[in-house]
N, C-alpha and C positions, 0 to 999 in steps of 0.2 A: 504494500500500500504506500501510497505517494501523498505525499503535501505539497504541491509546489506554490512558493510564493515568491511573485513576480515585483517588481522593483521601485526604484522614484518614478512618479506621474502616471501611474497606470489608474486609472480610471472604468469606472463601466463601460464606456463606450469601447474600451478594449478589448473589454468581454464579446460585446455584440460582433464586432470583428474577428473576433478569432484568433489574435495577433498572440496574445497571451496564454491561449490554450496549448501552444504547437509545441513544447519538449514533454507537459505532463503527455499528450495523446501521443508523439512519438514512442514513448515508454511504455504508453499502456498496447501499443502492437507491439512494440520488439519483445517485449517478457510479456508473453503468455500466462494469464490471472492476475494481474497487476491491475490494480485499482489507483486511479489516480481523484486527484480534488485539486484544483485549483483555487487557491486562497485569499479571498479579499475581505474584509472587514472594515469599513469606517474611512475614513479621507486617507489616501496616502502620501507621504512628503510629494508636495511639487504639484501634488491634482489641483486641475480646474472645474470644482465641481459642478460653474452649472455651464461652462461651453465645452469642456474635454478638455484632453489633450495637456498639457504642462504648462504651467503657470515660471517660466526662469526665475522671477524672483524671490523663489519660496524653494530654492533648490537645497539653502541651507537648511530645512528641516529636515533632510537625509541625517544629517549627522549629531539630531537633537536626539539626547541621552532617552531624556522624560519620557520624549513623545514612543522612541520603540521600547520602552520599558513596559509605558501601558499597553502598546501594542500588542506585546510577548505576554500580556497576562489573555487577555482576551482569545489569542492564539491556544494558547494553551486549557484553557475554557473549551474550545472548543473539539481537541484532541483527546480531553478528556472525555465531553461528550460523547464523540467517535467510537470511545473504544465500549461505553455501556451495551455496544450493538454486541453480544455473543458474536456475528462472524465477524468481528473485528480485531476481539480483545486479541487473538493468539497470531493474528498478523502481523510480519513483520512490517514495522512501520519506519519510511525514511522521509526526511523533507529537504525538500531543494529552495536555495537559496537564491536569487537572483538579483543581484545589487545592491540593495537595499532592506532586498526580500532577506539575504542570510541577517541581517542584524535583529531584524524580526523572531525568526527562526530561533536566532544563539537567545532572544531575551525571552522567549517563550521558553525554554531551558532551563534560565534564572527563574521561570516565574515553576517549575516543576515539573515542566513537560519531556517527556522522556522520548530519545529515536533511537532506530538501532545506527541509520545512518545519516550522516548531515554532507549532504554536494551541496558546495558553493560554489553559484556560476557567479565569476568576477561580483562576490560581496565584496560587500562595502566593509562592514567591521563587527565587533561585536564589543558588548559593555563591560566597562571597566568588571564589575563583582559575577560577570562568565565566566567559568571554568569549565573544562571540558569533561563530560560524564566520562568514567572508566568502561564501560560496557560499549559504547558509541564510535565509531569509524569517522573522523575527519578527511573530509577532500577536497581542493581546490582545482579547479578547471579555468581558465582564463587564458584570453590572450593578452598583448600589451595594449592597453587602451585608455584613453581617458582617464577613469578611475585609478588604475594603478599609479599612473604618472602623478596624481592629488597623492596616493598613497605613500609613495616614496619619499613627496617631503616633509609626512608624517602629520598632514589638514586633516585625515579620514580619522575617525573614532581614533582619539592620541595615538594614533599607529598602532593599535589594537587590529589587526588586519589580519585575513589568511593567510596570505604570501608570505607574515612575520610570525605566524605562530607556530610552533612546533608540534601541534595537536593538529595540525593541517595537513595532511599528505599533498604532496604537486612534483607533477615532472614541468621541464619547459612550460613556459606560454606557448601555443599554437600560434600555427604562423598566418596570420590573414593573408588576401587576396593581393594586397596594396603593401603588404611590411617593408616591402625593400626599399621604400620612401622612407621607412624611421629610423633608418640608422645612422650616425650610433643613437643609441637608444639613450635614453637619461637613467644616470645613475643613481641608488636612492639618496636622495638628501641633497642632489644636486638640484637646482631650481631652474626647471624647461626654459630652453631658449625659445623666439619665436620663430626659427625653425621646423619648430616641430609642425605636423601636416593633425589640426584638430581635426577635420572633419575624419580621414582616414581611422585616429584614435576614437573617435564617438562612432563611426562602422563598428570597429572590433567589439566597440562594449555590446552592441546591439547582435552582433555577429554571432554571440555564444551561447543568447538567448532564443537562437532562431532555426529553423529543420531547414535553411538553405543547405543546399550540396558544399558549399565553403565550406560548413562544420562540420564534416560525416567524421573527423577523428575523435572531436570533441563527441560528437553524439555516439558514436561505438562505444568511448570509454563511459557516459553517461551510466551506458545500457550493459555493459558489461560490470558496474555496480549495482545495477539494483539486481542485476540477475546471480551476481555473488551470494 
């Protein structure tokens, strides 16, 4: 069983689209009795709740402590609910993280909630009093993008990050379509010259969350976690 929860400025109208459904439904073909949910509860950092779409000025509520704190209780309200269902309780249950969506995830954890496994697609971070449960599998998937570049100089959740924690499994970043425009790449702590090609970096963040044919390495390793 799947939790995925999707990132800053996702909105209903996301839903209606289908935009945000496309890695929980990839997984629920590729692993045969996979149950997947797709996760939204209440405004998320950056929505524009009454035209859609993303509000830029409100981008910093990604990285407000509070606001995923409450978030992660209510998450977990819910997970709990989940499991009252008898064919639920003895499933394995994993949630996927996506941007924003893992810092959700990690404080739904702090607020009690239990996975067997946590993929983070290029999260954001997770809260300072997160610790990682002993029973649970950390994973990070990501290419170089955006976010990480924020993360390097250590603006994301105080560098509280996947890439920096050691309860995170990761090989390489995956190599987008367009990478051979970012190199050299920025080192961490070094502050992005304007060099660098943003739009190329906001593809790859979008890129890892999405069943294009760009990502089949990312999506095989996806699928060959939950089917572990």
């Amino acid at each position: 069983m799947i939790t995925y929860v999707p990132g800053t400025f996702t909105s209903l109208g996301d839903f209606y689209g289908g935009e945000v459904q496309k890695i929980a439904s990839r997984m629920g073909r590729a692993v045969p009795g996979t149950l997947t949910f797709v996760y939204k509860d209440g405004l998320f950092p950056g929505e524009n709740p009454e035209a859609g779409g993303a509000d830029l000025l409100r981008i910093g509520e990604a990285n407000d402590h509070d606001r995923a704190i409450e978030a992660g209780r209510q998450l977990a309200r819910f997970e709990t609910g989940m499991r009252v269902d008898p064919l639920f309780a003895a499933a394995e249950q994993d949630a996927f993280g996506y941007s924003w969506g893992l810092a959700n995830v990690t404080s739904s954890e702090v607020a009690g909630a239990e996975y067997d496994k946590v993929i983070s697609l290029s999260g954001a971070g997770m809260p300072s009093e997160w610790a990682p449960a002993p029973d649970t599998t950390y994973t990070d998937l990501s290419y170089y993008d955006a976010l990480q570049v924020a993360q390097n100089l250590g603006v994301v959740w105080g560098g509280n990050n996947p890439r920096s924690h050691p309860a995170f499994e990761h090989g390489d970043y995956y190599t987008g379509p367009d990478d051979e425009v970012l190199n050299p790449p920025v080192t961490p702590g070094q502050y992005p010259s304007a060099y660098l090609p943003w739009d190329v970096l906001s593809e790859n963040h979008l890129l890892i969350a999405s069943d294009d044919a760009a990502n089949r390495k990312a999506l095989d390793a996806m699928r060959d976690l939950v089917a572990r």
